[in-house]
N, C-alpha and C positions, 0 to 999 in steps of 0.2 A: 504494500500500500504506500504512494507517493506523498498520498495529501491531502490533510480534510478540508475543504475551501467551505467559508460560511458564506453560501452562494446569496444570501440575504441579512442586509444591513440595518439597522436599529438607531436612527439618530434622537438622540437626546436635545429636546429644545436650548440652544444657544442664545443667550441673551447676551450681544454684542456691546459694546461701551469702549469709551480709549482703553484700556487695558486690555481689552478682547484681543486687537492686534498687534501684534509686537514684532520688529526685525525680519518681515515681509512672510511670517507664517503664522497661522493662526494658535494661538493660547487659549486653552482651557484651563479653567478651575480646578482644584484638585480632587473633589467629590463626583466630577462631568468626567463624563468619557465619549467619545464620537458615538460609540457602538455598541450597543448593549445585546448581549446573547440570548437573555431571558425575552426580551421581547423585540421581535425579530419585523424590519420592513424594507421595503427593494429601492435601489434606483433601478431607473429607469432608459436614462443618458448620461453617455460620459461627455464631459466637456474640457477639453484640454487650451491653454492658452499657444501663441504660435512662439510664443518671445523667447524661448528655449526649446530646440529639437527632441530633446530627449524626452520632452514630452509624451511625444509622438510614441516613443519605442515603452514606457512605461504603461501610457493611455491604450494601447492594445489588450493587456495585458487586464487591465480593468473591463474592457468591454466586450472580449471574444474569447473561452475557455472550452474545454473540451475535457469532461470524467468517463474516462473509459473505464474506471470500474464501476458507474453504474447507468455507462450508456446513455449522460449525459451532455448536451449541449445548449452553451449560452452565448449567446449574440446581444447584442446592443449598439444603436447605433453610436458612431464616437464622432464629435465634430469639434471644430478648431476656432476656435474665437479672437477677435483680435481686441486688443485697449480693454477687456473685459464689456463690450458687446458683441452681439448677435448679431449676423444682416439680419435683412426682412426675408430672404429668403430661408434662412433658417430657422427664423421665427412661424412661419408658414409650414416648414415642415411639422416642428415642435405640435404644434398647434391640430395639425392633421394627425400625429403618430402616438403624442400623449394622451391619458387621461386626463380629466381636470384636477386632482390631487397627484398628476406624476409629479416626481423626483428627478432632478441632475445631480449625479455625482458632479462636482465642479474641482479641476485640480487646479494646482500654481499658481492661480490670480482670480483676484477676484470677480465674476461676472453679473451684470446690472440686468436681470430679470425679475418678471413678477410670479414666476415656477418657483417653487418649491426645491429648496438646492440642500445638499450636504458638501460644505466646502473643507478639502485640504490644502492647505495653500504651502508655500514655500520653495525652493528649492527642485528638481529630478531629486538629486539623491535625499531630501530632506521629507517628500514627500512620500517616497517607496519604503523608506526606512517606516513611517509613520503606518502606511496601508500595510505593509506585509505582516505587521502584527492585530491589526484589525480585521483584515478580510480573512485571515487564516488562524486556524484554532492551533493548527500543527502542521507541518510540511519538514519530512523526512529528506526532502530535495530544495535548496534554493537555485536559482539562478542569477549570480554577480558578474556584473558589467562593467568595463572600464568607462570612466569619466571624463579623464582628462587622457592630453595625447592625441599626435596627428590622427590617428587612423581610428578612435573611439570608437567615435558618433559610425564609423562604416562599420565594426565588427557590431556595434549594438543593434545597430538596424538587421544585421540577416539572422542575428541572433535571438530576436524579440521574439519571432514567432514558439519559439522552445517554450519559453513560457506559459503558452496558450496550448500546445498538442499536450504538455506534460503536466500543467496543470499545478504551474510551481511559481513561489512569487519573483519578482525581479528585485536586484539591491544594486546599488553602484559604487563600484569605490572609488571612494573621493578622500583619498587619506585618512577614512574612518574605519581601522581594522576594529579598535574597541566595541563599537557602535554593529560592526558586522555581529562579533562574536556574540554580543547579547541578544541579538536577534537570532542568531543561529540554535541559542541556549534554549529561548523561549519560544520556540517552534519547535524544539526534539529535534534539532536538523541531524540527518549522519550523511551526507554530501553536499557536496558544491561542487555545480559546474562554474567555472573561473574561467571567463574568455578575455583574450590579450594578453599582454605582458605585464602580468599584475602578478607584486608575490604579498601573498599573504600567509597570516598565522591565526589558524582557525582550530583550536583544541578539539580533538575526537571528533572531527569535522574531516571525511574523505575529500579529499580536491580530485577535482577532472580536469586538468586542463587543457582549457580551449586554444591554442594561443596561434592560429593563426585562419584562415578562412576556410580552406579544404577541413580542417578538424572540424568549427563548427557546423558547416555544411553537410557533412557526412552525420553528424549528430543530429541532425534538423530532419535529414532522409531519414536516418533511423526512427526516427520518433514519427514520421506521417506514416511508415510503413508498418509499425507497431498499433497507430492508433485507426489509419485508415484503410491500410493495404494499398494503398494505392496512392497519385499524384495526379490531378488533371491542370494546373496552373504554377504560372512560374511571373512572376514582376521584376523587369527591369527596373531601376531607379538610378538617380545622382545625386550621391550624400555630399557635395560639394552646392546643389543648390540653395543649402541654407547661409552660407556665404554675401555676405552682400558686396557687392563692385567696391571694391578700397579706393574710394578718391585721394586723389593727393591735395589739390585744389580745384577749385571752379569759382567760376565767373559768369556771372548773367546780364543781359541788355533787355532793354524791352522798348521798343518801337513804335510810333504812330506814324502808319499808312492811311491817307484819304485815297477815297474810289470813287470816283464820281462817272456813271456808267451810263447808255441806253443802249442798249443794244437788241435789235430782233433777227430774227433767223427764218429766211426763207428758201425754201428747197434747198436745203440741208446748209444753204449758206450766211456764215455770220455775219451783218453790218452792225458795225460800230456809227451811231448816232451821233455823241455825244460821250467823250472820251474815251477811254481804254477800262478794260474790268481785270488788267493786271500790274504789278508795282515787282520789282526787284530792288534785291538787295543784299551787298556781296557778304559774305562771311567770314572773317580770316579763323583758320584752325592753324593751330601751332602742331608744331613736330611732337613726335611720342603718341602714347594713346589718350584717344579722344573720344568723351562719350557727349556727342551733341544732341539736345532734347529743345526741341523748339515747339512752341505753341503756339497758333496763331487764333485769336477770336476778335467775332463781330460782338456787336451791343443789340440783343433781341429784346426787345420790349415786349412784345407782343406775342405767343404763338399762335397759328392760325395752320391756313392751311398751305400755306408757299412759308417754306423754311429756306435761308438764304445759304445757299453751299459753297463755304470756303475752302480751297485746294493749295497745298502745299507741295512745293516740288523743289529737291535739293541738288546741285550737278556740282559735279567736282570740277578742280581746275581744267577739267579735258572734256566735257561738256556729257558726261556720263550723267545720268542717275542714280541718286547715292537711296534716296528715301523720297516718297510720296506719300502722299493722303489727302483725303476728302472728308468735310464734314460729316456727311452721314455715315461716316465707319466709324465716329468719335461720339460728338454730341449735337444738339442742333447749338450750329452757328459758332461753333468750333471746332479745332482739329491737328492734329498732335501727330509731326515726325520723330523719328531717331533714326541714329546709326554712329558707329564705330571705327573711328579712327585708325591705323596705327603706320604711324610716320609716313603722315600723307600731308603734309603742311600746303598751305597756298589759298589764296579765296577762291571759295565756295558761292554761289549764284543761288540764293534763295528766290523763287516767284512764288507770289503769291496772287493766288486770282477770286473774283468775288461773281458769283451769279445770284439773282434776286430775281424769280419769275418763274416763267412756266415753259415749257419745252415737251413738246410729243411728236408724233408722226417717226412710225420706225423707218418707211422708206422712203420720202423724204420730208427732212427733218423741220419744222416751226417754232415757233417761242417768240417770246421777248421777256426782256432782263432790265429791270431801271434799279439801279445802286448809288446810292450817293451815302458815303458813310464813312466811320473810323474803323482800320484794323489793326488791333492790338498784335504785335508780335514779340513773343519773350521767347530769348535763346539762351539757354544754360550750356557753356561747355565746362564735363568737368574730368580734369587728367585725370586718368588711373595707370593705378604702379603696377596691373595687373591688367589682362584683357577680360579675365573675366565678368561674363553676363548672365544672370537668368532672367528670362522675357517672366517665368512666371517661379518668384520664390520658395523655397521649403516644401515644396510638393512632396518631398524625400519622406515626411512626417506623418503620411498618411500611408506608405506603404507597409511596414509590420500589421498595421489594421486589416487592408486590402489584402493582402498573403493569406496572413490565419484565417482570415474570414472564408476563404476557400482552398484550405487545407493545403496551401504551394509553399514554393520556396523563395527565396528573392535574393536578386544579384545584384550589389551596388557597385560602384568603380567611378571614382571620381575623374575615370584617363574617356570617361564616354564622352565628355563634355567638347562642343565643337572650338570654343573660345576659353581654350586652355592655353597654357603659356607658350605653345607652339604656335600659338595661334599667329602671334608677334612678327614672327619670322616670315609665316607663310603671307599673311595680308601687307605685308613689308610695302607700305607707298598706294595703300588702297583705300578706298574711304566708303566701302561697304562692303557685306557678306555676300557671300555664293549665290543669292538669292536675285541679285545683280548684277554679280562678275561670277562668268564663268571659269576665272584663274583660279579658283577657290573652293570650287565643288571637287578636282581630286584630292585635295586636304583633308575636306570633310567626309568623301566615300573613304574615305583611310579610317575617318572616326567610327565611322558604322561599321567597316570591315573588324578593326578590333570589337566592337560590343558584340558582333558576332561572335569572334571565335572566343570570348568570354562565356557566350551562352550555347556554345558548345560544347566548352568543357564542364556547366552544369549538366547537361546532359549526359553528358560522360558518369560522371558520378552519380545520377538518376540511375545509369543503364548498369554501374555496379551491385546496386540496392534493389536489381529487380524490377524497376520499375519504368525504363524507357519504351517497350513495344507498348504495353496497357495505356501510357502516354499518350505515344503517337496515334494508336487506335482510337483513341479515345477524342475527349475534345478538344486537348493540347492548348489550354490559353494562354498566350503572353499578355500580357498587360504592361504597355510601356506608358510607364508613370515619369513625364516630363515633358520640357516645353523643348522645340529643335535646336536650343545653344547645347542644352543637357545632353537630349540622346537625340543627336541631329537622324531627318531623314535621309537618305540615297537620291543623289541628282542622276536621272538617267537621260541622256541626249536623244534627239536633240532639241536642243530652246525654239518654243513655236514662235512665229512672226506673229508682230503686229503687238505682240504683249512686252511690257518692260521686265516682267517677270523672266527669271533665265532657268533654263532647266527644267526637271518631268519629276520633282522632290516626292517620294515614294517612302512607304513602311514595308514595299514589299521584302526585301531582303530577309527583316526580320523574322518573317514567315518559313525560313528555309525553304522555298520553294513548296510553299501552301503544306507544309507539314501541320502548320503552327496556325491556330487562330488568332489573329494579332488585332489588338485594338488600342488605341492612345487615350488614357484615361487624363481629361486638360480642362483648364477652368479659366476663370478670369485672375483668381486667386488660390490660396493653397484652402481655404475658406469654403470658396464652389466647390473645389473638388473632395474635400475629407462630405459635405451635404450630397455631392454626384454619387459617393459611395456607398450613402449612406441610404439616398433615396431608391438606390438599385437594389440593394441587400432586403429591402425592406419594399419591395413595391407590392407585393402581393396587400400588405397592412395599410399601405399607404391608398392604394386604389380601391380596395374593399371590394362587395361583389356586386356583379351585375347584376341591379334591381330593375333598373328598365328597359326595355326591350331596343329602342332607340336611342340607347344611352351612349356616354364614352367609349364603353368598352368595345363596343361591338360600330363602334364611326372610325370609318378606312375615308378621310377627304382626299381628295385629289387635284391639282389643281397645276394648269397648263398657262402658259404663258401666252402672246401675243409676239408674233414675229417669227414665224412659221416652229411655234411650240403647240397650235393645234393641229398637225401632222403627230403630236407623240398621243396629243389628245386622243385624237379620231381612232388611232391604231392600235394604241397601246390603253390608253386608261380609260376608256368609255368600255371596252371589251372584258378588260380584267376586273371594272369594277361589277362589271353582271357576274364573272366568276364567281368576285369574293361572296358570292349571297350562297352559293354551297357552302360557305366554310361559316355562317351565324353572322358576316359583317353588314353593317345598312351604309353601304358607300354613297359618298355622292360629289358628282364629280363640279370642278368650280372652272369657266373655261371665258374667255371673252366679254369684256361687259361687266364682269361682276367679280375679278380677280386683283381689287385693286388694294391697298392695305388699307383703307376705311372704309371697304364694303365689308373687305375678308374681317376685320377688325370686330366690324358689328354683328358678322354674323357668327363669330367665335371660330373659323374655319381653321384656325392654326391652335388654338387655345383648347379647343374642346374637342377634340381627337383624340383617341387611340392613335391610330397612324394617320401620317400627315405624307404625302411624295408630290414634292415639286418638281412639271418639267416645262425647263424654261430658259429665258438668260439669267446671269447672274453674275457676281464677282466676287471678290471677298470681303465688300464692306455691303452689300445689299444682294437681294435681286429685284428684277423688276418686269413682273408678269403684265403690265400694264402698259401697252406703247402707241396704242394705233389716235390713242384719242388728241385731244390738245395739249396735256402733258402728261408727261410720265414720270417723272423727277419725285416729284410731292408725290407720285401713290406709288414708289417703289418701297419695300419693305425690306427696313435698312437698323443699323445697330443702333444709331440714335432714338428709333425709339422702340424696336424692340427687346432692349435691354430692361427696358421696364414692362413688359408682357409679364401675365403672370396664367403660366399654364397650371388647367385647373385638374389635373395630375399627370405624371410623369410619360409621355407621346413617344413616338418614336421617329423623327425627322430624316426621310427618305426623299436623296435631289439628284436629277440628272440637268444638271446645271455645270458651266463655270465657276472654279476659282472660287467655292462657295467655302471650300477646305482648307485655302489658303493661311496656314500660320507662319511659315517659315520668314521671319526677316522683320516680324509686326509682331505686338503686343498682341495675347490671345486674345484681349478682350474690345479690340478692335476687327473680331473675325465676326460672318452672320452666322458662321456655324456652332461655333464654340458660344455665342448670343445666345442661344436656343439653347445650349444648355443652362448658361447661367440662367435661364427666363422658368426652367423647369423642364425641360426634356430630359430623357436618361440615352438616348444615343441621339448621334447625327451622323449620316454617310455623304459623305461627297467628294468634290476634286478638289486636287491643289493648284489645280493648272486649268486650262481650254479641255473643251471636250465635245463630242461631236454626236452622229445619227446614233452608235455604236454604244450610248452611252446610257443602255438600257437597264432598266431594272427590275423583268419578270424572273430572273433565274435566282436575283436573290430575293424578292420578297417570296418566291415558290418555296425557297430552304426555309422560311423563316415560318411561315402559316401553313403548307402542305406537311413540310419535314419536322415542324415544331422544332429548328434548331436556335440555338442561341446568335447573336446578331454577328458573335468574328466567327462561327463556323458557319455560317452562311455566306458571309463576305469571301471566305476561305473557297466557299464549295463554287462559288461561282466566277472564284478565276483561278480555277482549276480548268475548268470548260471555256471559260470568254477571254480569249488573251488580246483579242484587238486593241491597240494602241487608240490614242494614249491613256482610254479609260482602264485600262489595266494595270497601269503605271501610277496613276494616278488619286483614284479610288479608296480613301482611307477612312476609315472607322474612327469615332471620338466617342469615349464612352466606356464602360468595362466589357471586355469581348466575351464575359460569361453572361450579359445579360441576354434574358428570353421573355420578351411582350407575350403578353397575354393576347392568347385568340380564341374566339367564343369556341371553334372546334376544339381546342386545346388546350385553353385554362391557363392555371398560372403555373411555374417551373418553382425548382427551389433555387435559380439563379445561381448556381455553381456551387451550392454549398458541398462541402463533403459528411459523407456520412462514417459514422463512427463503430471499425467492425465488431461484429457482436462478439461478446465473450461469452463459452458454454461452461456452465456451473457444471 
């Protein structure tokens, strides 16, 4: 016997006062105790702060366990908070998954709720010290962590999940052997796993030591293999993402541009009235690395229905493109470049251009535009001693959750990272990434070539433990937990014309050649994504059951663009939506005329689905199903304001679109893809690039509601069979690739959980 875990906690009423808090942990009185055994009550959610990684690697531990001696398991969702609030969208979750007396377990800081909380606050190591004698009555087995030291934070992380298959508390050492031992004492402990290079002195206390990656890992197999027989998931990650860009200095300006415009457009051609609708302005960047972040905004007084779109566009000395952007991939009436320096010195050519009006006709084009106004423009450039970037931070801190939670392994490596200190050398005189210079994508295929043969050699070790054919047979999930600096995608040639964009940037590799179901689990923040995780694991609770016959569950919308996307109409989803009525769904298709975003808007067409498949044009800050009429601009449905959508449960967002998948090179949360999820979706499929007639989607929605597979083995199954360029290439999942949508034929999955094998008395 390992462990008696007192799976149910007993908080004693805390009456808070200045005394209450002391030296960033919480103090009790000496008669109080958190946790009383005699009378016994649960949380419900674990709530970890982001301000410390190790959070992450203890908060797993809290919220996901596995008792194989009595064929038990506990789940909960775990979510990451930042300043000690909540978004709204995970107040929305909260709100939907609690009862009205639920509990948060709340660690390391304090969080401003009107839920019901039991708070430990303090320190990683001050808090585990705290929990392991509270949640556990006895444990024969601890598991101790290093704290400090380069390479910590990466053994803790592939190490957390031991925790949770074995059912053991976590401690960390932080030069507190004394503090170990009595905890050791007052648990009955007679082992310790001890990972890194950590020496300790633990009286009648076994040591196992872990002390370097291949040990713990082989330890991690043993234990899934012991508790589940089996492995169907594996999470890459980048424990270097918790890092932030080490500035040396920076420096900021900020700018007033006047626009005084009229301008209309006839048969596709622009007249200038009455001035010009752009302003330049040069940029000097200094030698070394440079991380420049420019903002530019109008003064919106008003919103209605013409939003005024400002465009950013940066060229290096040589008249290249470094970075662009358009209001509607930001905010209305603002809008936000960057990019990356390194010993590219010279001025830079910033334009900036202003449209105010209306614009339609796809074949040929109309509008008119009248501006006359201020443009703010602020440019921050700030040196760094390092090239390091993450577009999206600490993502790292949700994967021992994501792992355990479906009984895998996890592979961190901080050499995955695209803007490593090699990086230096390679963009030597460049003033942006692979995403616009082609000089730079065999750097970056070098990055991904190694995370391959990194997650090769986990396989390797799977396939010693027995467990690599069941693997591959099986659903084989990868889950790449990180944004494209961390574990860049594969640029495959060649770069299509007409787009600034360079390169065919793919997750296929990762796939081994579709061995592997692979999906990129990505957010606006590490915030969306610990909620992405959480709302997946938990969507069956989350979505409840189908009480009406017309309801969410069973609404497949459809909806086809303008500008020969009713050719996909007429062929493809006006025929497959009479299919889906064998399978319990009430499809209905949305095509011309009534595709705009404040029809779609009102009539809940994206909000209120089950599945949701656009085809259409698109790009990566919008699409825009909407063209033929006198504008199209204002009814394209764009990240400014679908970032406040609130979907009224978790959809599945299916595009045969353009550039809808585009993250590589942009903040994700400037993507329409990654939009949709932060708005409440649990996947999005689409391109990172152009895509064409080829860019169909019956073979995978067939895997997903015929096959009842999960969204990366279906992604998987259908480019296995459909390899035409460049939807092949291109075509990438965001989301957890173990997720499985509910289909009335079908019902709901247990979303990749692993089950726990029986033991015969």
């Amino acid at each position: 016997m390992l462990c008696k875990k007192t799976m149910t906690l007993t908080v004693i009423l805390l009456i808070f006062s200045t005394s209450t808090i002391a030296q960033g942990f919480l103090v009790y009185k000496p008669k109080q105790t958190f946790f009383s055994h005699d009378k016994q009550a649960s949380w419900e959610v674990v709530i970890i702060p982001d301000n410390n990684p190790f959070y992450g690697v203890l908060g797993n531990s809290l919220a996901c366990w596995y008792n194989k001696e009595n064929n038990r398991t506990v789940l909960l969702p775990l979510l990451v908070q930042k300043n000690g609030l909540l978004t709204e969208q995970q107040k929305r979750f909260l709100n939907q998954y609690l009862a009205k007396n639920g509990t948060l377990l709340v660690v390391g800081e304090h969080l401003n709720t009107t839920y019901g909380t039991t708070e430990i606050l303090g320190s990683p190591a001050e808090v585990a010290a705290e929990v392991s004698t509270k949640v556990f009555k006895q444990s024969s087995t601890v598991l101790i962590l290093p704290y400090e030291g380069n390479s910590s934070y990466k053994l803790s992380l592939i190490a957390a999940p031991l925790a949770s298959y074995l059912n053991i508390p976590i401690l960390f050492y932080d030069n507190n052997e004394e503090q170990l031992q009595q905890i050791c004492k007052k648990l009955n402990s007679t082992k310790a796993f001890v990972v890194g290079d950590i020496q300790l002195n633990l009286p009648n206390i076994s040591i196992v030591e872990l002390k370097d990656e291949d040990a713990v890992q082989n330890l991690v197999l043993d234990s899934i293999k012991t508790v589940f027989g089996e492995i169907n998931y594996i999470t890459l990650t980048n424990p270097s993402d918790i890092i932030s860009p080490q500035i040396i200095d920076s420096y900021e300006t900020t700018t007033m541009e006047h626009i005084e415009n009229i301008k209309v457009t006839v048969l596709g051609r622009e007249i200038n009235i009455i001035g010009k609708d752009t302003r330049q302005q040069l940029v000097y960047l200094p030698e070394g690395i440079n991380w420049v972040r420019i903002h530019g905004e109008v003064n919106v007084t008003q919103k209605g229905f013409i939003d005024p779109i400002i465009s950013l566009y940066l060229y290096d000395p040589q008249k290249n493109v470094v970075a662009y952007s358009l209001s509607p991939g930001y905010d209305i009436g603002k809008t936000y470049v960057e990019t990356l320096t390194c010993d590219a010195p010279g001025n830079y050519t910033l334009t900036v251009k202003l449209y105010n009006g209306v614009k339609g006709g796809y074949f040929l084009q109309r509008g008119l535009s009248m501006v006359d106004t201020d443009v703010k423009i602020t440019i921050n450039v700030s040196r760094l001693k390092k090239p390091h970037l993450p577009f999206v931070p600490k993502l790292s801190m949700t994967a021992p959750y994501l792992t355990a939670a479906h009984g895998g392994i996890l592979v961190a490596d901080q050499k995955f990272e695209l803007t490593s200190d090699e990086y230096v050398s390679a963009a030597e005189g460049l003033g942006t990434g692979p995403w616009y210079n082609e000089k730079l994508q065999n750097f970056n295929n070098k990055k991904v070539n190694y995370t391959i043969t990194e997650l090769k050699h986990v396989l390797d070790l799977i396939e010693n433990h027995g467990m690599l054919t069941g693997y591959l047979n099986g659903s084989a999930w990868l889950a790449i937990l990180g944004d494209t600096n961390m574990i860049p995608m594969y640029y495959y040639n060649p770069s299509q014309k007409g787009l600034l964009e360079k390169g065919l940037p793919s997750d296929n590799p990762y796939s081994l050649n579709f061995n592997l179901s692979v999906g990129r689990v990505i957010g606006y923040d590490v915030q969306d994504v610990s909620l992405l995780i959480s709302r997946t694991l938990f969507y069956k609770k989350i979505c409840g059951p189908p009480l009406e016959e017309n309801g969410w569950h069973s609404r497949f919308n459809f909806v086809f663009g303008e500008g020969f996307g009713e050719t996909g109409g007429l062929f493809h989803q006006i025929p497959y939506a009479a299919e889906l009525k064998k399978y319990g769904f009430k499809p209905h298709v949305y095509g011309d005329l009534r595709n705009s975003r404040q029809i779609t808007s009102l009539l809940q067409v994206y909000t209120n689905a089950n599945y949701i498949e656009y085809l259409g044009h698109g790009d990566w800050l919008w699409f825009t199903p909407s063209l033929y009429g006198f504008d199209y601009i204002n009814k394209a449905v764009d990240v400014a304001h679908a970032k406040n959508w609130v979907y009224n449960k978790p959809s599945v967002f299916l595009t045969s679109a353009c550039l809808m998948a585009r993250i590589d090179g942009i903040p994700p949360y400037m993507n329409i893809g990654v939009t949709m999820l932060h708005s409440g979706c649990n996947c999005f499929i689409g391109a990172t690039r152009s895509t064409g007639q080829e860019a169909g989607l019956t073979a995978l929605e067939n895997h997903l509601i015929v096959d009842d597979l999960s969204v990366g083995e279906a992604l998987r199954g259908e480019k296995r069979v459909d390899k035409e360029p460049p939807t092949y290439y291109v075509r990438a999942l965001y989301g957890d690739p173990a997720f499985n949508p509910y289909e009335p034929n079908n019902g709901f999955s247990n979303q990749g959980r692993p089950v726990i094998q029986h033991v015969s008395r």
